[in-house]
C-alpha positions, 0 to 999 in steps of 0.5 A: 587308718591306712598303712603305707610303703615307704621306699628311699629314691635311688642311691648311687652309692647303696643298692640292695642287689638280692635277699633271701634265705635269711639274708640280704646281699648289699652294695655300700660304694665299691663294696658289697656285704651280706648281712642277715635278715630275719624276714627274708624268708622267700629263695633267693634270685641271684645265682650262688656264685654272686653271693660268693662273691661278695667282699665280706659276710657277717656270721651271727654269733650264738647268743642271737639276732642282736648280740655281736658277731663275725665279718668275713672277708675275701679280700681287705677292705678299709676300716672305714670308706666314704658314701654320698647322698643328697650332698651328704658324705658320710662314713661307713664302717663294719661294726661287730653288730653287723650294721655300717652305720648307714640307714639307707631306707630312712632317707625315705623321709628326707623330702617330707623333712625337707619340705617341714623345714623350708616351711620356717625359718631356721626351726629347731629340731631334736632327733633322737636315738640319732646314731651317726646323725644322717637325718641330723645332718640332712636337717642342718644342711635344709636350714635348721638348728638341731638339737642331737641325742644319743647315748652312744658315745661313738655312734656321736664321735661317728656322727661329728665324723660326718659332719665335718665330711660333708663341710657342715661343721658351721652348722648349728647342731648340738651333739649330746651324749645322753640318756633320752628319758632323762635328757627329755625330763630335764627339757621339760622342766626347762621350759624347751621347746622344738619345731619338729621331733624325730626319735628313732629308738631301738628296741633295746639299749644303755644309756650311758650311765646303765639306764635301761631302755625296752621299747615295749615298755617305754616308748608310750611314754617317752612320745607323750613327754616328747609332745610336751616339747613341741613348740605352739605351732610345731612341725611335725613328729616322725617316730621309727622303730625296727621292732619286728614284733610290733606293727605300724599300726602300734606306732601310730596309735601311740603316736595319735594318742599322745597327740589327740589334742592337736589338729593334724594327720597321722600316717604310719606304715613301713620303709621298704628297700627295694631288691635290684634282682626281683624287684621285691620289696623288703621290709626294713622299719616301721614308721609314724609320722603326724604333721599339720596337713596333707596325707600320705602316698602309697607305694603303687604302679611300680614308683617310690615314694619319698617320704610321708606328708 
């Protein structure tokens, strides 16, 4: 199996502008930010003064990489500002997490997404881990019933935020605040079924009851049980993760494993953003992604794929 690169088209309202030294500089609409990132270990490109410059900068606290931290401000920025892409707008907050609620590089798979959806009237589809529910949103506004799970309630509240933003508030989305496992386990003995899966889990998390969630332990079974809900001719199923100690190639043989008795192709590798000032490529998430027919595109020749197929 061949591992790929996914970079996301261009964005008018995100740029990454530099990284380095263990961060990135970034542009969210009239703002720019810099957040922390483990993997860019290489010298920066820009000049010091441009990231000096930047409008607020997020300080990691000491209990590590993933706990709550500080943002820093040069000047006062909104509680929350509008961006827009594909006929989507949608909020972007600072949370004390360091994220803004936007995942520029999954729109990477809004193509391939799009093309599953068009292939079938009004398909179902459920995203999971679906956070603030732009890969939902992009999903309605194509054409399906979609089915929304997180166990965050603000990340659900942030979601139906946007989804009124973008005037797609008559849109068949369900949007549940739940335990994955336990919201799929009840699906099963239901009898539901779906087009098309997307399941974003992180690598650690809370249901909203105390369950705990840990990628390293779970996720092979959660794809196995999520298989079950597929539909007689499902679309496809499209697994991300930003663990950084595991491999695209883990995704996807986890991925195939659990869906070795249907026909179809799995492709894996990862979703990439690409830096205005070097045009480096920096890694952002890991994916997996099986549907029924085609095969993937690599990043290659200096162009950008969108998405997998």
């Amino acid at each position: 199996m061949n591992l790929h690169l996914l970079a996301p088209p261009p964005w008018v309202d995100y740029a990454l502008l530099d990284s380095g030294a263990g961060a990135k500089l970034e542009r969210f609409g009239p703002y720019t930010l810099v957040r922390p990132e483990t993997q860019a270990i290489w010298p920066r490109r820009l000049p010091e003064r441009e990231w000096q410059r930047a409008d607020a900068a997020f300080e990691k606290s000491r209990g590590g990489d993933d706990g709550p931290g500080q943002w820093h401000t040069r000047r006062p920025l909104p509680d929350q500002w509008q961006l827009h892409q594909n006929n989507l707008r949608f909020w972007v907050r600072l949370t004390p997490f360091r994220h803004t609620g936007v995942f520029p590089e999954h729109s990477a798979h809004w193509a391939w997404l799009g093309r599953q959806i068009a292939a079938r009237r009004a398909p179902t589809v459920l995203v999971l881990f679906g956070y603030t529910g732009l890969s939902s949103l992009f999903a309605a506004a194509a054409g399906a019933r979609v089915t929304h799970v997180d166990a965050s309630r603000p990340a659900i509240l942030w979601a139906q935020s946007n989804q009124q933003l973008s005037g797609l508030a008559d849109r068949p989305v369900r949007w549940l605040i739940d335990d994955v496992g336990k919201f799929v386990a009840r699906e099963i003995r239901r009898g539901s079924r779906y087009d098309l899966l997307l399941l974003d889990p992180p690598v650690f998390g809370r249901g909203p009851k105390g369950e705990i969630w840990r990628l390293h332990e779970q996720l092979p079974v959660l794809v196995e049980q999520c298989v079950q809900l597929l539909s007689a001719e499902p679309l496809g199923v499209l697994l991300s993760a930003y663990a950084t100690n595991m491999s695209a190639l883990t995704l996807a043989n986890v991925l195939a494993a659990a869906l070795a008795e249907k026909a179809g192709t799995t492709s894996a590798g990862e979703l990439v953003l690409r830096e205005q000032s070097a045009g480096r490529m920096l890694p952002a998430a890991l994916y997996a992604c099986w549907s029924l027919g085609g095969h993937p595109h690599e990043l290659a020749d200096g162009k950008e794929t969108i998405g997998c197929s």
